[in-house]
KEBA-40881 format. One record per residue: residue in one letter; z, x, y of N, C-alpha, C in turn; residue number from 0. Coordinates in steps of 0.05 Angstrom, whole numbers, m for minus. Each point is the difference from the previous one (the first is absolute). Layout:
! KEBA-40881
type; n.zz; n.xx; n.yy; ca.zz; ca.xx; ca.yy; c.zz; c.xx; c.yy; seq
a; Z; X; Y; Z; X; Y; Z; X; Y; NUM
...
This chain:
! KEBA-40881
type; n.zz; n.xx; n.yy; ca.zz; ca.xx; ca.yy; c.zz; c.xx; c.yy; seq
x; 0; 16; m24; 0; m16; 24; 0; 17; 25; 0
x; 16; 27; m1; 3; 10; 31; m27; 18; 2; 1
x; m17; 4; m28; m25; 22; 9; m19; m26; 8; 2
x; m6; m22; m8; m12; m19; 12; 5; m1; 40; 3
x; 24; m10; 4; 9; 6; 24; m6; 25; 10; 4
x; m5; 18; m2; m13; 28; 9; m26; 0; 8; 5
x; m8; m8; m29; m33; m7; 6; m17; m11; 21; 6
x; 20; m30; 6; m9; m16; 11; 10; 15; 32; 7
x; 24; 7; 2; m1; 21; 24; m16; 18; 15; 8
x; m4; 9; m23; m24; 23; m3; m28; m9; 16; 9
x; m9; m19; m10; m22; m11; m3; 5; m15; 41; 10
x; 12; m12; m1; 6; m11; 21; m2; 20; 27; 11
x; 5; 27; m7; 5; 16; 12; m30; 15; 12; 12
x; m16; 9; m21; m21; 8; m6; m17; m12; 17; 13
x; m3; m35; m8; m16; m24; 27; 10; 5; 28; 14
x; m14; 12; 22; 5; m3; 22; 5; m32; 4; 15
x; 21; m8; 23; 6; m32; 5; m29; m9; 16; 16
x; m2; m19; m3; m21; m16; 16; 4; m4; 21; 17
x; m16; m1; 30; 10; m5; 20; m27; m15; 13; 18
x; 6; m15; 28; m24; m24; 6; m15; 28; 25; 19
x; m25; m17; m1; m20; 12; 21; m15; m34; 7; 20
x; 5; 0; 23; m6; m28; 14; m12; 7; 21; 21
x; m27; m21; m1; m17; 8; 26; m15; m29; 6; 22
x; m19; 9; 21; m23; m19; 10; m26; 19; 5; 23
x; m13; m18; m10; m45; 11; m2; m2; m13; 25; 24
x; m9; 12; 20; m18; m21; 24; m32; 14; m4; 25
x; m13; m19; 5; m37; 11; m2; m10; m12; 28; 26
x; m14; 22; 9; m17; m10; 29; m31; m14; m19; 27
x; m7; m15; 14; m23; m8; m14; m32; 13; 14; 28
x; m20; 10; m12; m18; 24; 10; m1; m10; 29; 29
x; m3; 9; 17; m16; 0; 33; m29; 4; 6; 30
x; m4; m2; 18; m31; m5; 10; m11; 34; m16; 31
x; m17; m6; m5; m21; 15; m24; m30; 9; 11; 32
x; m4; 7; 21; m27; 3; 6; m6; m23; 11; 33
x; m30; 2; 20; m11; m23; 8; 11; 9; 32; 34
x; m6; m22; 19; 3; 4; 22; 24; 6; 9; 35
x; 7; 15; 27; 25; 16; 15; 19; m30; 2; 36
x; 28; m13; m7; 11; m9; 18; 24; 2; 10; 37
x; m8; m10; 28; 16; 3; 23; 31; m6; m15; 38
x; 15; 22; 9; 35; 1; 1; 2; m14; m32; 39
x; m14; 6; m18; 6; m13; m27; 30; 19; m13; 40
x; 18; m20; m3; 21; 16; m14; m10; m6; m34; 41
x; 15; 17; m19; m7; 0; m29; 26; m21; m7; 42
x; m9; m18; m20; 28; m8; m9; 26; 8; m19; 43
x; 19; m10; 20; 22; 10; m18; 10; m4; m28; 44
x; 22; 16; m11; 2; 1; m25; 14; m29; m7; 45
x; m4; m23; m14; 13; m21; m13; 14; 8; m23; 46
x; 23; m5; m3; 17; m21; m42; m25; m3; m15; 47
x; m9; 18; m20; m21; 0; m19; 27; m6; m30; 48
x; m14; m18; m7; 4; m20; m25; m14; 10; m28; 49
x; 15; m6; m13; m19; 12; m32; m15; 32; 4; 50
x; 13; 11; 6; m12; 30; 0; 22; 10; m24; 51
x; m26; 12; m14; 24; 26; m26; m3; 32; 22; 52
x; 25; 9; m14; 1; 25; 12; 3; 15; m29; 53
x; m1; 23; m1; 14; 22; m24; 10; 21; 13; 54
x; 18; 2; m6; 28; 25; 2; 1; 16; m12; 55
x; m6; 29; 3; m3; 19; m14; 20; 14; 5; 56
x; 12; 24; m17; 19; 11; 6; m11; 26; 15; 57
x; 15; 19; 25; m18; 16; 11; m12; m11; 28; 58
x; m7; 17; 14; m9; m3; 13; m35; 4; 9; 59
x; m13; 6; m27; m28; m15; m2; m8; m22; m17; 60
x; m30; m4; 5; m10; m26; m20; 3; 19; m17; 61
x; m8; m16; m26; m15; 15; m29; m2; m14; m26; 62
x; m9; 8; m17; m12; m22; m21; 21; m4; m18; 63
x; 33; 6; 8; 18; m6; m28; 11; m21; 12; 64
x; 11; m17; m23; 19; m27; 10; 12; m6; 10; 65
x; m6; m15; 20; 29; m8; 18; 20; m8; m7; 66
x; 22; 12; 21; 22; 3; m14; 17; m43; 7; 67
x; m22; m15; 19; 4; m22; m1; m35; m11; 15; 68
x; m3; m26; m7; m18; m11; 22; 12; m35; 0; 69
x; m12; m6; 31; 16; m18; 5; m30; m17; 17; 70
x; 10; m30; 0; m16; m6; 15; 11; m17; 29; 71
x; m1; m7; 25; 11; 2; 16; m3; m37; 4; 72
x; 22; m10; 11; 12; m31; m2; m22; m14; 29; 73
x; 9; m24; 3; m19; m17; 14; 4; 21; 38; 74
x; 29; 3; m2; m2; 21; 24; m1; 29; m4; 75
x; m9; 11; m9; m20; 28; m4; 22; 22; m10; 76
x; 29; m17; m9; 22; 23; 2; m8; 11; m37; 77
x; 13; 13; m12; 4; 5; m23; 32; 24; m12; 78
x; m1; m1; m22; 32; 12; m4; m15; 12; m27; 79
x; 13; 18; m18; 4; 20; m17; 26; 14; m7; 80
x; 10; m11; m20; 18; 19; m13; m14; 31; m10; 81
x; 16; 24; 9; m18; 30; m2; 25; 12; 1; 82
x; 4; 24; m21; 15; 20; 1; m5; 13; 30; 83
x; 33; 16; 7; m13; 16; 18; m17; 28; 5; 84
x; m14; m3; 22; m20; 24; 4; m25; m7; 21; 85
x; m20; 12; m6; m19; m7; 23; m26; m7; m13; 86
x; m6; m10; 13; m24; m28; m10; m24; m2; 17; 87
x; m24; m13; m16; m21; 8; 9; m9; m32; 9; 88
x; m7; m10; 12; m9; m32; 4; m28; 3; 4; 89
x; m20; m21; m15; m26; 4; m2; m6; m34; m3; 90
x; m17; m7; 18; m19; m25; m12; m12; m3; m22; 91
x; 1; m23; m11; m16; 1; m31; m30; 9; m1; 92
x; m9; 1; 18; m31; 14; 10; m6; 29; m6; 93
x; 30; 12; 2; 2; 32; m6; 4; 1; m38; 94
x; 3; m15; m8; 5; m3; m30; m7; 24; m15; 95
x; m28; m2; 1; m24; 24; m16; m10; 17; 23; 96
x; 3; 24; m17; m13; 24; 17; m21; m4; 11; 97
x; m25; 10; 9; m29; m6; 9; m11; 21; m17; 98
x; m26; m19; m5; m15; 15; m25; m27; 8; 22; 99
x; m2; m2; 18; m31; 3; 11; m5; m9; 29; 100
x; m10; 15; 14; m5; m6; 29; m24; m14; 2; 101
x; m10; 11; 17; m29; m23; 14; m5; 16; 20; 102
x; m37; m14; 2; m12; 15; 24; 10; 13; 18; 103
x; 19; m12; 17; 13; m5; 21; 32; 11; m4; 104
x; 11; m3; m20; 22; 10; m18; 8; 21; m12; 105
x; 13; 17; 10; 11; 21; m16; 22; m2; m27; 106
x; m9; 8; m25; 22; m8; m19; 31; 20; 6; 107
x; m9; 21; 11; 33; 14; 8; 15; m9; 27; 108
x; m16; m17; 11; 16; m18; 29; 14; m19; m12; 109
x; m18; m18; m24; 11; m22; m10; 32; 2; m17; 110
x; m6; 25; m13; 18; 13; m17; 35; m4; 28; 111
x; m13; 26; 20; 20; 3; 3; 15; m18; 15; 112
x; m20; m22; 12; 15; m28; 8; 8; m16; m18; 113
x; m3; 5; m29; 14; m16; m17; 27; 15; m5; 114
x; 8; 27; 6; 19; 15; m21; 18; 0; 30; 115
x; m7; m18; 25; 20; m4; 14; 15; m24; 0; 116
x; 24; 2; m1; 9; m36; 5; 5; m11; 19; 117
x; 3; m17; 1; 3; m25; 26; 30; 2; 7; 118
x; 16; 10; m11; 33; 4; 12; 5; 12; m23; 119
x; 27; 26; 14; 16; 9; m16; 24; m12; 6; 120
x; 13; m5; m19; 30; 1; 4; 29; 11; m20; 121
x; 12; 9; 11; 28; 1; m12; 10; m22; m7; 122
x; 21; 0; m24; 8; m19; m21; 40; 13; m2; 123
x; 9; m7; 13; 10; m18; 18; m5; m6; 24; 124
x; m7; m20; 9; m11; 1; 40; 24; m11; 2; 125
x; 0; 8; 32; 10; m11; 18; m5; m30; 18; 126
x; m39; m4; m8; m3; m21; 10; m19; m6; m14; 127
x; m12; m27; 7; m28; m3; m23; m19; 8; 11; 128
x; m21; 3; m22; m22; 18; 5; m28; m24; 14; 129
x; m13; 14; 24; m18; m23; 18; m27; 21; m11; 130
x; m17; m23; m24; m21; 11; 7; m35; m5; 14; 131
x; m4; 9; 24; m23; m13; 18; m22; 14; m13; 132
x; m25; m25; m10; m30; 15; m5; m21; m16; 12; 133
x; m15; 21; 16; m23; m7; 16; m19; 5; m8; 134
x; m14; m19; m8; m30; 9; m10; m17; 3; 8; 135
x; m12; 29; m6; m24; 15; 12; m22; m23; 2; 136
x; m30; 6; 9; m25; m18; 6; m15; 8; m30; 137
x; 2; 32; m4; m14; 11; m19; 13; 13; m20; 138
x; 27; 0; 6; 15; 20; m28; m2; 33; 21; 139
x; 28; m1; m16; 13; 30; 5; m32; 21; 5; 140
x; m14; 1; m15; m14; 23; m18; m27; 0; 19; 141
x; m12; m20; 15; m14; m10; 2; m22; 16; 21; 142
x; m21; 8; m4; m16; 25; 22; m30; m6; m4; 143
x; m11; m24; 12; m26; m13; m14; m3; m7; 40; 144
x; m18; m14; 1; m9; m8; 20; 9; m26; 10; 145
x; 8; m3; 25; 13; m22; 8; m18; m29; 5; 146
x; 10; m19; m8; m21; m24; 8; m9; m6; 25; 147
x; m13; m20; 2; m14; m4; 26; 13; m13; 28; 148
């Protein structure tokens, strides 16, 4: 009975405790894209994005091993994760898979290394929750082709 109790000590011991990482996704939605100049146009701001997955990697880059959680974010854009502590990689489910191949216009080692960056780091215990803002490009990160009309 008392090497059982050890064990389970043991073992208990071994598991770092779980601790929360609580945040909010806001997304600006794209802005004017080419086409004619306008006057005093501001871009719009970031909104509470709904149903977004994120993946949490451990580290502070992307990369192709399992996250150590993924979550998908509630009707107000917040989301939570139980995660050992340490530092963490936050990525949109869009970063999922590496890039296999560029394009005309596309470099496969731009694409790469905008994938093997993440969208927030954070430490695991915070102090506060994590805010993450994404603005979407007209053409993508990578993008060196000729501009529309």
């Amino acid at each position: 009975m008392a090497v059982a109790i050890l064990l389970c000590a043991a073992t208990a011991e071994a598991r770092p405790a779980k601790v929360a990482l609580d945040g909010v996704v806001r997304v600006a939605p794209r802005g004017h894209c080419g086409g004619a100049y306008i006057r005093d146009y501001e871009p719009p701001e970031p909104a509470p994005a709904p149903n977004v997955t994120l993946l949490i990697r451990k580290g502070d880059k992307n990369s192709s091993d399992k996250p150590a959680a993924e979550v998908t974010t509630g009707a107000d854009g917040a989301f939570h994760a139980e995660l050992a502590p340490g530092r963490y990689c936050v990525v949109f489910a869009d970063k999922r898979s590496k890039p296999r191949k560029g394009g005309q216009y596309v470099e496969l080692k731009c694409l790469i290394a905008d994938w093997s960056r993440c969208d927030a780091v954070t430490d695991v215990p915070s102090d506060a929750p994590l805010a993450i803002d994404r603005r979407t490009a007209c053409f993508g990160p990578c993008y060196h082709g000729p501009m529309p009309p």
